[in-house]
C-alpha positions in Angstrom: 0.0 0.0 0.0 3.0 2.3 0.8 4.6 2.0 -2.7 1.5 2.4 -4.6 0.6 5.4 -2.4 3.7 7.1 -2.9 3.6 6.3 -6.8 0.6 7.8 -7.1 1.9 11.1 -5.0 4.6 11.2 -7.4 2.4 10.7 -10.3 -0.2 13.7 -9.1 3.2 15.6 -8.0 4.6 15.2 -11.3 1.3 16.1 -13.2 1.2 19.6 -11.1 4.6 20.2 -12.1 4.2 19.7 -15.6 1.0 22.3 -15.5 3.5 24.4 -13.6 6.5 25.0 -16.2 3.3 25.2 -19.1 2.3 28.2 -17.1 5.7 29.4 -17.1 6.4 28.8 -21.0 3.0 30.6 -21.3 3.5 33.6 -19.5 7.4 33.8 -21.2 5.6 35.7 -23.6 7.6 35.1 -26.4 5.8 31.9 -27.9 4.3 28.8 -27.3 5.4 25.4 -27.5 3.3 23.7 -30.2 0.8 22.0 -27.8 0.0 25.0 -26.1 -0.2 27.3 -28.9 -3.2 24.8 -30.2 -5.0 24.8 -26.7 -4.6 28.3 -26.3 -5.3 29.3 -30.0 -8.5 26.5 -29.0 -9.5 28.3 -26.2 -9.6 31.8 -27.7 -11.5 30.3 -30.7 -14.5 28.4 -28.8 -13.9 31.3 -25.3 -13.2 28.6 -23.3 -10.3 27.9 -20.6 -6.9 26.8 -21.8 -7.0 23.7 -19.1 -10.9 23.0 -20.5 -9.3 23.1 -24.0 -6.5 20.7 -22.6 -8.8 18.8 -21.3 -10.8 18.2 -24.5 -8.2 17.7 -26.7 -6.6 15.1 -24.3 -10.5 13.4 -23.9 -10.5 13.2 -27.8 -6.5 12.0 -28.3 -7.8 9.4 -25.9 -9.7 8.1 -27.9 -8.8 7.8 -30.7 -5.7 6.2 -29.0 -8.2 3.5 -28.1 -9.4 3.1 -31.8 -6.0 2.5 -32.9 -5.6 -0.3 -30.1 -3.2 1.1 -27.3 -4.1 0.3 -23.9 -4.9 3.4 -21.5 -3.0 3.6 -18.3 -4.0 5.5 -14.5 -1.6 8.2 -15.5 -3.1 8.3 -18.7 -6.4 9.7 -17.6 -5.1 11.4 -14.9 -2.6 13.7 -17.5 -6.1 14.2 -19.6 -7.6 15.7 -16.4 -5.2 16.9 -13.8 -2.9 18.9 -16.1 -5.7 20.7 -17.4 -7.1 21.4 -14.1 -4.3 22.4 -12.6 -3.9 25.0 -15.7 -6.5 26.6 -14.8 -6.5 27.2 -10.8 -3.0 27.8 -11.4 -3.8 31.2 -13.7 -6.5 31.6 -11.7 -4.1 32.4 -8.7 -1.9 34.6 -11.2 1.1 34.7 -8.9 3.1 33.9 -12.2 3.1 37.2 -13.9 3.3 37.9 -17.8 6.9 39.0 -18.9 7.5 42.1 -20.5 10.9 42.0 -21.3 12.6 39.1 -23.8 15.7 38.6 -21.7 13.5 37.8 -18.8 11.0 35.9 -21.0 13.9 33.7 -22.4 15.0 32.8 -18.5 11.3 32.4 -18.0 11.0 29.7 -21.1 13.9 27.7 -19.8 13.3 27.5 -16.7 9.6 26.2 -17.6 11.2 23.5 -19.9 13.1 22.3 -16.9 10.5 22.0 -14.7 8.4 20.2 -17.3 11.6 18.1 -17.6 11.5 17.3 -13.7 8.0 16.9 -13.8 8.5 14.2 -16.2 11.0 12.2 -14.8 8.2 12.2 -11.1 5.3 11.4 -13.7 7.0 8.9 -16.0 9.0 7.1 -12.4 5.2 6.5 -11.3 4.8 4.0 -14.3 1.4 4.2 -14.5 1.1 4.6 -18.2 2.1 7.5 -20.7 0.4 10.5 -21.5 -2.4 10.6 -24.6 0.0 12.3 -27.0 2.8 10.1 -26.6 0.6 7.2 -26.5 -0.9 8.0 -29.9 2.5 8.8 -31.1 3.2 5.0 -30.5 0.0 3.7 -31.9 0.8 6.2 -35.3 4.0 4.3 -35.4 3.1 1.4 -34.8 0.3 1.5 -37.7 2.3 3.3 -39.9 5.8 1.7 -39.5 7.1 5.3 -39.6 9.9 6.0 -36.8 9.1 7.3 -33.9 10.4 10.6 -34.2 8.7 11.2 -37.6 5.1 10.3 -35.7 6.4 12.9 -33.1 7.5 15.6 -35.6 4.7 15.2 -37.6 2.1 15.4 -34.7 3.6 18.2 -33.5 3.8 20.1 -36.7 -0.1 19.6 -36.8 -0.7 21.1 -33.8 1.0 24.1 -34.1 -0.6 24.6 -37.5 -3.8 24.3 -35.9 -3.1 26.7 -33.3 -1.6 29.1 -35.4 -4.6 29.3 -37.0 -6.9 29.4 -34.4 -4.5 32.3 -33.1 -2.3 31.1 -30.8 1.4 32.6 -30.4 4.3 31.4 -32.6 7.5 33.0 -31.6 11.2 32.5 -30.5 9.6 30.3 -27.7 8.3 28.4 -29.9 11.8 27.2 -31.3 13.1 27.3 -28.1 10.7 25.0 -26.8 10.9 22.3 -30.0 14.7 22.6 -29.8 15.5 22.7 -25.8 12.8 20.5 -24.7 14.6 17.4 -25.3 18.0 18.5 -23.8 16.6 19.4 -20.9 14.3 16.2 -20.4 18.2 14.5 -21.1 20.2 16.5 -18.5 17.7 16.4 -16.0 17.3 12.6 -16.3 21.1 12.4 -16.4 21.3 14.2 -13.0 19.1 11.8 -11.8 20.4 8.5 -13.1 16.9 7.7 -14.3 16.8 5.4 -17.2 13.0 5.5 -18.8 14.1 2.5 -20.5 13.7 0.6 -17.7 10.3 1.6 -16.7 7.8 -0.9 -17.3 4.2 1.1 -17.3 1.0 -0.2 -16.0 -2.6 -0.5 -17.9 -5.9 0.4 -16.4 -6.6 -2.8 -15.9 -3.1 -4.2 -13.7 -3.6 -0.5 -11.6 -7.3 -2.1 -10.8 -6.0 -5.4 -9.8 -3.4 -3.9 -7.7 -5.9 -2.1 -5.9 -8.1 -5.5 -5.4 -4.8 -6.9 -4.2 -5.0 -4.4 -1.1 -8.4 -5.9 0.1 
């Protein structure tokens, strides 16, 4: 009971984190990374929060996730939920304010992009199944034979399209956060002596059993 208890604290720790550095990216004000230029670009278009439009988007990634034949995980549903939620109390609160100056917004973006990078190595260590994006960038590979990377790229790519579209903010960020982001997940991983290759992640259905187990 201890160990699952204190996987699931890392799991919700990790997915507060992660909402954390987006807020930060965000209020960098000097563009969005790709995601969050389509849920904010979603959110202006239909006036609706940015965690609602996180929300929805992750809801309908899910699914289609499902369609393609990947099995949902705890921390699956949980990342379609939480980090939305947490979006929103968290500029609700507004203690993070809006830069106005692009040396500070710069500092601002990485600092976000590590704490999304720490966030991940809590939420990923919980092992209770990946996110919706990444796990429909494994079913697109898997369908398509197409590496991994290409599936990531070209997801990606789509999303910022969209969002550009719908209005949301391409800038310097924005190349900041497609180029950094992986560095940063790699140092910070490397400072930790966390292999993800070693994690072996959970479905819905072995988090249930566990659970039974406890009776």
């Amino acid at each position: 009971m201890k160990n699952l208890s204190f996987r699931l604290f890392k799991l919700i720790g990790g997915l507060f984190l992660y909402s954390l550095g987006i807020i930060i990216t965000i209020k960098a004000n000097i563009g969005y990374s790709p995601w969050d230029i389509f849920h904010v670009g979603l959110a202006q278009t239909f006036d609706i929060s940015i965690g609602t439009a996180s929300i929805l988007t992750g809801l309908i990634i899910g699914i289609i996730t499902i369609l393609l034949g990947e099995k949902l995980g705890l921390g699956t549903i949980l990342n379609m939920v939480c980090i939305g939620i947490f979006i929103d109390i968290l500029i609700k609160l507004n203690f993070i304010h809006k830069s106005t100056s692009f040396s500070v917004g710069i500092l601002m973006m990485i600092l976000g992009l590590f704490i999304i990078a720490f966030a991940s190595y809590f939420y990923i260590n919980s092992s209770f199944g990946a996110g919706p994006r990444d796990s429909l960038m494994v079913a697109l590979s898997r369908k398509t034979k197409l590496p991994v990377g290409i599936c990531r790229g070209s997801i990606e790519i789509i999303a910022l399209l969209c969002g550009w579209k719908l209005g949301g903010m391409v800038g310097v960020g924005t190349i900041l956060s497609a180029f950094c982001i992986g560095f940063c997940i790699q140092l910070t991983f490397k400072v930790l002596k966390f292999d993800v290759s070693t994690v072996k992640h959970e479905t819905l259905k072995d988090t249930f059993n566990s659970f039974g187990s406890l009776k």
